[in-house]
C-alpha positions in Angstrom: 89.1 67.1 153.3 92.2 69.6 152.7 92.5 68.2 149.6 89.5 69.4 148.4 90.1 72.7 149.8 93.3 73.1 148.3 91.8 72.5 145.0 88.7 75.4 146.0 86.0 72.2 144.9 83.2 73.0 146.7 80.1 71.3 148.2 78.3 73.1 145.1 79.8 73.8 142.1 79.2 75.3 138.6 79.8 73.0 136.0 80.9 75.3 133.1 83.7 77.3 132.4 85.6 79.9 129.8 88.7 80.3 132.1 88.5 82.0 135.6 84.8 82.7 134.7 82.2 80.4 135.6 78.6 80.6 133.8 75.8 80.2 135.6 73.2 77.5 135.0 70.2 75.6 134.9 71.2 72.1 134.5 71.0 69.1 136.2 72.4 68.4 139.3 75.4 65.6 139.3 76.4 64.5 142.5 79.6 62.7 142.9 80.0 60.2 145.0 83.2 58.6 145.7 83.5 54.3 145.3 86.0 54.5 148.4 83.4 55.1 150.8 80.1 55.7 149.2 80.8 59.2 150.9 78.9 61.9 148.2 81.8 64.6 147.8 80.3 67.4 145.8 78.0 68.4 143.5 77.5 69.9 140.0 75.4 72.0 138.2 75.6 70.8 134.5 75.5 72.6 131.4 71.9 73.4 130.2 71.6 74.8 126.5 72.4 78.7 127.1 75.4 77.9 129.0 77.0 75.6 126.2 76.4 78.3 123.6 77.9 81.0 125.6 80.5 78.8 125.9 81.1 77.8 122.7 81.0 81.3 121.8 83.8 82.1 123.8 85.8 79.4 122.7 85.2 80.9 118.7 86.4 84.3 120.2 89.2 83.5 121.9 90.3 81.4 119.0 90.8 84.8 117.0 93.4 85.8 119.2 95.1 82.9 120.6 96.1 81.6 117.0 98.1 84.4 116.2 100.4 84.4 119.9 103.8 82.3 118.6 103.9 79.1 119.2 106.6 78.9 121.6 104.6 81.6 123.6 101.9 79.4 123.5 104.1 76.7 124.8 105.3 78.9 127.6 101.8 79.3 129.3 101.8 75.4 129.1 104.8 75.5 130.5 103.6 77.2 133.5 100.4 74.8 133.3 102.9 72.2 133.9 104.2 74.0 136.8 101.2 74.8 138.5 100.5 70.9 138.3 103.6 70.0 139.8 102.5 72.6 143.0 98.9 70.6 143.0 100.4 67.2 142.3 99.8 65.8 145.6 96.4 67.5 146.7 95.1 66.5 142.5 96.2 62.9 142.8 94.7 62.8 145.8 90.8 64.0 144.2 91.7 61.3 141.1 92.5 58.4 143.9 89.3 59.5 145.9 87.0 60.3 142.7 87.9 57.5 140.6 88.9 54.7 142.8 92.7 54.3 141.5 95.2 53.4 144.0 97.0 57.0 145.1 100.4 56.1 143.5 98.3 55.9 140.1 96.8 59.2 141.5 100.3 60.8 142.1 101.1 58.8 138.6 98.4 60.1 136.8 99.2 63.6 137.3 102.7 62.8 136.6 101.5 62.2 133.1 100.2 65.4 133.3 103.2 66.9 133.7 105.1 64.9 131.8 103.2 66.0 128.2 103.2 69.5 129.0 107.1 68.8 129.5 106.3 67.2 125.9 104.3 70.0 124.2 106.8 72.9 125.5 109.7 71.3 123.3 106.7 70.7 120.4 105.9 74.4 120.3 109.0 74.9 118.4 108.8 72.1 116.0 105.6 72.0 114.6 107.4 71.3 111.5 106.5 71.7 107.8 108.5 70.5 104.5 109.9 72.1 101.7 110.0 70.3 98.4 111.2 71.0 95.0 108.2 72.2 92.1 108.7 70.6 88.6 108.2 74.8 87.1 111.3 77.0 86.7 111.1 79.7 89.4 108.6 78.4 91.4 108.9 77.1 95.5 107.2 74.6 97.5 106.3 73.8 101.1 103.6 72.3 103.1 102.7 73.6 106.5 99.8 73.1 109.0 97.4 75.6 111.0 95.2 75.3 114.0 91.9 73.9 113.7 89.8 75.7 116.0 87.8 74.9 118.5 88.5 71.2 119.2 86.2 69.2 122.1 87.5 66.6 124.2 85.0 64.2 125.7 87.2 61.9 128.4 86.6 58.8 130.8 86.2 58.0 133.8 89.2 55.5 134.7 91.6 58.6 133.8 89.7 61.5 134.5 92.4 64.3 134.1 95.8 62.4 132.1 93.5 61.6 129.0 92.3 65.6 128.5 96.4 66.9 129.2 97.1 64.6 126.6 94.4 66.1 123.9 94.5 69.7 125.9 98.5 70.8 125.8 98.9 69.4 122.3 96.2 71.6 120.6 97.2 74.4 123.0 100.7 74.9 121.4 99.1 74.0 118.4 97.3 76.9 118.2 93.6 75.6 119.1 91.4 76.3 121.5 89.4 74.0 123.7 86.3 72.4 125.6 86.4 69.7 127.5 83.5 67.7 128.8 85.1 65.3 131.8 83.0 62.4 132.4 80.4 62.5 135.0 81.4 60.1 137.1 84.1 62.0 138.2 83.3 65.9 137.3 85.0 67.5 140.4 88.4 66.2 138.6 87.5 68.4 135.7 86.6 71.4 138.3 89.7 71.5 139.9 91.9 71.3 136.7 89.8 74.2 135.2 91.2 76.3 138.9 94.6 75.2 138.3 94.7 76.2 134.5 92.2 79.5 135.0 95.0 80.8 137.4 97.9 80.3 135.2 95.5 82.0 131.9 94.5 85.0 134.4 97.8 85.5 135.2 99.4 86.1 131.5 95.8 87.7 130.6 95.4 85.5 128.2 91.6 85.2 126.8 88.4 83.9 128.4 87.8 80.6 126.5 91.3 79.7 125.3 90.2 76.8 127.2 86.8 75.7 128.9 85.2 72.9 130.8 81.4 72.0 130.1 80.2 69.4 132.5 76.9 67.3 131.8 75.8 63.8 130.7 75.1 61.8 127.5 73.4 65.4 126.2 76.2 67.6 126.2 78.4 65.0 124.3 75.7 65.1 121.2 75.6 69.1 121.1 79.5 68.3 120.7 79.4 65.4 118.4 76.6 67.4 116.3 78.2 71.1 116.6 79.7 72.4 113.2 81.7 75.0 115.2 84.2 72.3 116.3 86.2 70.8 113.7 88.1 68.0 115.6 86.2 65.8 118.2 88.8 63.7 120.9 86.4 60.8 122.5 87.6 58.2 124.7 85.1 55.4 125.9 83.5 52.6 124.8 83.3 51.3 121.3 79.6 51.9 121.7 79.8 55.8 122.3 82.4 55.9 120.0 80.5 54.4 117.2 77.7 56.9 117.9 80.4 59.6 117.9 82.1 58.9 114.6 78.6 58.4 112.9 77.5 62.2 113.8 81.0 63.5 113.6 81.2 62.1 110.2 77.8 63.0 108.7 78.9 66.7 109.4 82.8 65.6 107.5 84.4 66.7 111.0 87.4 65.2 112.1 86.6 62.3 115.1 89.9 61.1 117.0 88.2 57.8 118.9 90.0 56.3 121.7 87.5 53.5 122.6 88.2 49.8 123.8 90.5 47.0 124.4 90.6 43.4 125.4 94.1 43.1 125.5 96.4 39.9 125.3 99.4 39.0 126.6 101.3 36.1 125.0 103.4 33.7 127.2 106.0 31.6 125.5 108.0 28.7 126.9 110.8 30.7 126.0 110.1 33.7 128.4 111.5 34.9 132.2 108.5 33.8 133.8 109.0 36.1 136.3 108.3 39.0 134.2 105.5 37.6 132.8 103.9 37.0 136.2 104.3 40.5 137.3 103.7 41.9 134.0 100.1 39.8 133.5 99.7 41.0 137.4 100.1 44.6 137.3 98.3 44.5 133.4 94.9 42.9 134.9 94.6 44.2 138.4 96.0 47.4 137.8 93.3 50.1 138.3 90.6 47.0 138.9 91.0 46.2 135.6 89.3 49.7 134.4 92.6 50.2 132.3 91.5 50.2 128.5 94.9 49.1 128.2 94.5 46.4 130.9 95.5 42.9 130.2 91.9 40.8 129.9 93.6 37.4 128.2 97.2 35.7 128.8 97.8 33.5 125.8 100.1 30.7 127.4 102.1 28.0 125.6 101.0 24.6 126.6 104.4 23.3 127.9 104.2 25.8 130.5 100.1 26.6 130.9 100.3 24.8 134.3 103.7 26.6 135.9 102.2 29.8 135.1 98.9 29.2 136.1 100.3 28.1 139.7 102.5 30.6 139.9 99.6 33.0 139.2 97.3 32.1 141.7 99.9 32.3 144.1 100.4 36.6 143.0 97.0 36.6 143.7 96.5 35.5 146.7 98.8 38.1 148.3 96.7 41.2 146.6 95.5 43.4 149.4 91.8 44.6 148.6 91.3 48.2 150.1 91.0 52.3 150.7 92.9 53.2 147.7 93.9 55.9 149.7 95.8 53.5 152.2 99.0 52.6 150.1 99.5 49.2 151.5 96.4 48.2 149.1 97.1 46.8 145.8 93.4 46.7 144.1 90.4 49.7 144.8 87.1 49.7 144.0 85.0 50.0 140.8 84.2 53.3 139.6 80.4 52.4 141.1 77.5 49.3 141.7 76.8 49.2 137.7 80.3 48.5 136.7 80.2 45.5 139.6 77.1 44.1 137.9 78.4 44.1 134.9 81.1 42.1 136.1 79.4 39.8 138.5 77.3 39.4 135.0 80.5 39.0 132.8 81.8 36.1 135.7 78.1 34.4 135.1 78.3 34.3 131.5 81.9 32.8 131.5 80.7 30.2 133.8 77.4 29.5 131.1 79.9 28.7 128.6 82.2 26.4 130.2 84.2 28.2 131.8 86.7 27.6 135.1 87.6 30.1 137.4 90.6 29.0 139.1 90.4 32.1 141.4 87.3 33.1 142.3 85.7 36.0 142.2 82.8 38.5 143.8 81.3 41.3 145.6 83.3 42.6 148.8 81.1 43.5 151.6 81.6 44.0 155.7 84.1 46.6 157.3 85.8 48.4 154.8 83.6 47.6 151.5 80.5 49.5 152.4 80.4 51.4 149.5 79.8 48.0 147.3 81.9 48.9 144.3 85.1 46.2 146.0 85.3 43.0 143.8 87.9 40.0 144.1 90.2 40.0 140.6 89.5 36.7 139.4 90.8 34.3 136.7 89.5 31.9 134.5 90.3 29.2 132.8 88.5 29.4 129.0 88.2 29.1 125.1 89.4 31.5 122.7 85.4 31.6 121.2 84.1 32.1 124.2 81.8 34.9 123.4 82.7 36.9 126.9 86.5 36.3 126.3 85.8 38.3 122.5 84.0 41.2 124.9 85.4 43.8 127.1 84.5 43.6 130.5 86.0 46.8 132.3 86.9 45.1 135.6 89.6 42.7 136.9 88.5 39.1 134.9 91.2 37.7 133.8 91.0 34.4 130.8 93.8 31.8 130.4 94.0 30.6 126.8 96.8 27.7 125.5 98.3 27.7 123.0 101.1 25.5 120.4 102.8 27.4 118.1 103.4 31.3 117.8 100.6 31.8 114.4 98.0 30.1 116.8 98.8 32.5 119.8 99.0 35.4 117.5 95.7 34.5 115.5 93.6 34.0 119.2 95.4 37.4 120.0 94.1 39.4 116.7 90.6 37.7 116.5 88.8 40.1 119.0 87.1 42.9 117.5 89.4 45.7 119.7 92.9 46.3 118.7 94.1 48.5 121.6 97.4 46.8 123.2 99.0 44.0 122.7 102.3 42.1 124.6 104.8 39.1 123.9 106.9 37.6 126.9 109.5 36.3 125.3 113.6 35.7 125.3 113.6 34.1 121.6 114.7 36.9 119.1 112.5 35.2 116.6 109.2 35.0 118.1 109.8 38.6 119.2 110.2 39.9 115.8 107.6 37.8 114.2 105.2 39.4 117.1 105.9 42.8 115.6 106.4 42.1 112.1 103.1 42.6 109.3 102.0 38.9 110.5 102.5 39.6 114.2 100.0 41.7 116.1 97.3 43.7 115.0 97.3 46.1 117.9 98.0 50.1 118.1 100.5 48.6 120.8 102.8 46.1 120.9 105.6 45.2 123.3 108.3 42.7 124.0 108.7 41.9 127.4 106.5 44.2 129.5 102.7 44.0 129.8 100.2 46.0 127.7 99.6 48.8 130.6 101.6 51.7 131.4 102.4 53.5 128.0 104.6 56.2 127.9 103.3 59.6 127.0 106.4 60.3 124.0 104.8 57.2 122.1 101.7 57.9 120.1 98.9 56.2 122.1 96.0 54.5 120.3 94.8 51.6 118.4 92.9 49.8 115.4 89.4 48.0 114.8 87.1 48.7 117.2 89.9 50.9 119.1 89.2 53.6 116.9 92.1 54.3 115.0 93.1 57.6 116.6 96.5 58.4 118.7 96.8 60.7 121.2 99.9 61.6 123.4 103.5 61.5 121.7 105.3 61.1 118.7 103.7 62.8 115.6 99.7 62.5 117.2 100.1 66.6 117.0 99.5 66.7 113.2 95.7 65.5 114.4 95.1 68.9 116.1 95.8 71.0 113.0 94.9 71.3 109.3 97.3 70.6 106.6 98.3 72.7 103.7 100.1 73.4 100.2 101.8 76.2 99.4 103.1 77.0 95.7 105.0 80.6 95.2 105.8 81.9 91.5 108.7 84.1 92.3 109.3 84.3 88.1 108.5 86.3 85.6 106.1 84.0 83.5 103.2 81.9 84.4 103.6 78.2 83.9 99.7 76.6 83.7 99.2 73.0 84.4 98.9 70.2 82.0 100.5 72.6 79.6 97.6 74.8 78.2 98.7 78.2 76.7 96.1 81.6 76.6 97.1 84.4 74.5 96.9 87.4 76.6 
């Protein structure tokens, strides 16, 4: 495939990285295999022991050196990161659509996002702000400022194999940090091809081996992370369960864990919205990416006077989603990432139907011409209870549960009572209801919107969310301040010395 060419991922590849130099090892092999086709695509060679540590290493030398270029230097080799991704964009959108399984206009999209934070961290590079504020002693300044970290690792998904690690990657670049990024291994030829794009742009403005580098490997290399004293700041996105496991090493060292973990987001339908917007919205939310979105839309939480316009109006959307090649842009929905992820959700449809519940479109397991790799399901919808023990899980596929509701504290309480407090969405016209949804009583949610689903946020908005979400924000807004210590700074430019709580010495 020329797109596979273009991005120099081999048949064979090494799995770790400083920069332009790859390290040899004796890992495991990975072989990726993509869900389009079942066609295996490359291989691996992950990180054994040796190879992490000389990787590591790196990373703690390079760190010496890279902290001291400016920041707005620093921003300019993002800069030309971001360039050099707008010259791969179609060949690397491409690999994420084949890898992964997304449609290629989220492909194309997803590397868009790319580009668009290190459009993002190049304007950042000169505002990495402090404060100044006044000290109660005569003669004396203060100000607060903040310093890189360090080393900080990133450990990213599957369902956005290279967006999620731009979003960690240029924001502790500028901010003076180095980095190491394990990619997930379902898709670790995404993470090979980013490390050629970024290696040229380093080798280019001789900038040091290990400013930034990849180690690829399973479940193992993510504990040497989570475990490693040498990196101050952890980035993990997954699932609540990995992220739990995460925070609990992370923390028994005191390092800093920024957990981006999982959703089981709701969409609230009043009587008062554009139901057209809804539908679309609550469309493009759950079948989006199959439903392997952590910010896709699992529940729509409809007002009873209109439950059974929207419901109708719903199965109609459905029934005109084409199921295909991902590759093939007439296709709405692709495949799951692989045959676990459809037995979890043929087991998630099973369990709904155990406790009562009534899908209204079915779902199920493609097969025949065009579905021979087994990962194609039917998005399906459900009608259920807000208890419903599957409706309080994630299922990271495209189930959708209908929920009614009365009045706008019931909606909002079936919304909040999950255990995942990702994103969160109100389709409304009513002024009132929209501003109780985001007021202190309204949602609980990292997100919250008005009028558009809970997919599809925008990279200059700080991106996380609360309870079993995590609590850490990536992305926009002031998520920068995560990458870097904090500190004090006092300066006695008189001619006495002032002590605290007013003690005196004779001297």
């Amino acid at each position: 495939m020329n797109f596979l060419k273009a991005l120099r991922v081999e048949s064979t590849n090494t799995g770790v990285s400083t920069g332009a130099k790859w390290i040899q090892s004796t890992g495991e092999i990975i072989d990726s295999y993509s869900p389009v086709d079942g066609k295996k695509i490359g291989s691996v060679i992950s990180a054994d022991k040796i190879s992490y540590e000389a990787a590591i290493k790196k990373a703690e030398e390079a760190f010496t050196a890279w902290r001291l270029m400016p920041a707005p230097k620093r921003g300019e080799i993002v800069r030309q990161i971001g360039e050099a991704l707008r010259a791969n964009k179609e060949s690397l959108g491409k690999l994420v659509s084949y890898e992964m399984g997304k449609s290629l206009q989220e492909g194309y999209g997803e590397v868009q996002e790319m580009i668009d934070i290190c459009d993002f961290a190049v304007g950042l590079s000169r505002q990495l702000h402090g404060f100044t504020m006044h000290s109660e002693r005569p003669g004396h300044r203060m100000y607060e400022q903040y310093h890189p970290l360090g080393i900080v690792g990133i450990i990213s998904a599957f369902n956005f194999p290279v967006a999620v690690w731009s979003w960690n990657a240029m924001l502790a670049l500028v901010c003076g940090d180095v980095c190491v990024w394990k990619p997930s291994e379902k898709t670790p030829l995404c993470g090979v091809a980013c490390q050629h794009i970024i290696a040229d742009v380093f080798t280019k403005n001789n900038i040091p081996e290990g400013v930034c580098g990849l180690i690829i490997g399973g479940r193992d290399v993510g504990e040497w992370m989570a475990a490693d004293t040498r990196i101050p700041l952890l980035s993990a996105t997954g699932s609540t369960r990995m992220g739990k496991a995460v925070g609990a090493t992370v923390g028994a060292r005191l390092g800093r864990a920024l957990l981006e973990l999982g959703g089981n987001n709701a969409i609230i339908i009043s009587k008062e919205a554009d139901i057209d917007i809804a539908i679309l919205g609550s469309l493009f939310g759950t079948v989006g990416t199959a439903g392997q979105r952590c910010t896709s839309t699992r529940r729509l939480i409809i007002q009873d006077e209109i439950y059974e316009t929207v419901k109708t109006k719903l199965v109609g959307a459905y029934k005109q989603l084409r199921i295909g090649d991902p590759l093939d842009q007439k296709n709405h929905v692709g495949p799951l990432i692989d045959k676990e992820a459809v037995q979890l959700y043929l087991g998630s449809i099973e369990k709904c139907k155990a406790e009562g519940g009534n899908f209204i479109v079915e779902g199920g397991q493609l097969t025949g011409a065009g579905y021979e790799s087994g990962c194609y399901v039917k998005p399906c919808i459900a009608e259920a209870q807000p208890g419903y023990k599957i409706v309080q899980q994630e299922t990271f596929a495209p189930i959708l549960y209908l929920l009614k509701y009365k009045t706008l504290d019931e909606a909002i309480a079936i919304q909040n009572e999950v255990p995942q407090g990702l994103s969160s969405s109100i389709m409304t016209l009513n002024l009132r209801e929209a501003e109780q949804f985001l007021s202190h009583a309204g949602s609980d949610c990292g997100i919250a919107n008005v009028n558009i689903g809970t997919s599809g946020a925008e990279i200059g908005g700080a991106f996380g969310g609360e309870k079993e979400t995590g609590g850490g924000r990536e992305s926009g807004s002031d998520a920068w301040k995560a990458y870097m210590r904090r500190q004090t700074n006092t300066i006695n430019f008189s001619t006495s010395l002032p002590l605290a709580q007013g003690i005196k010495f004779d001297v």
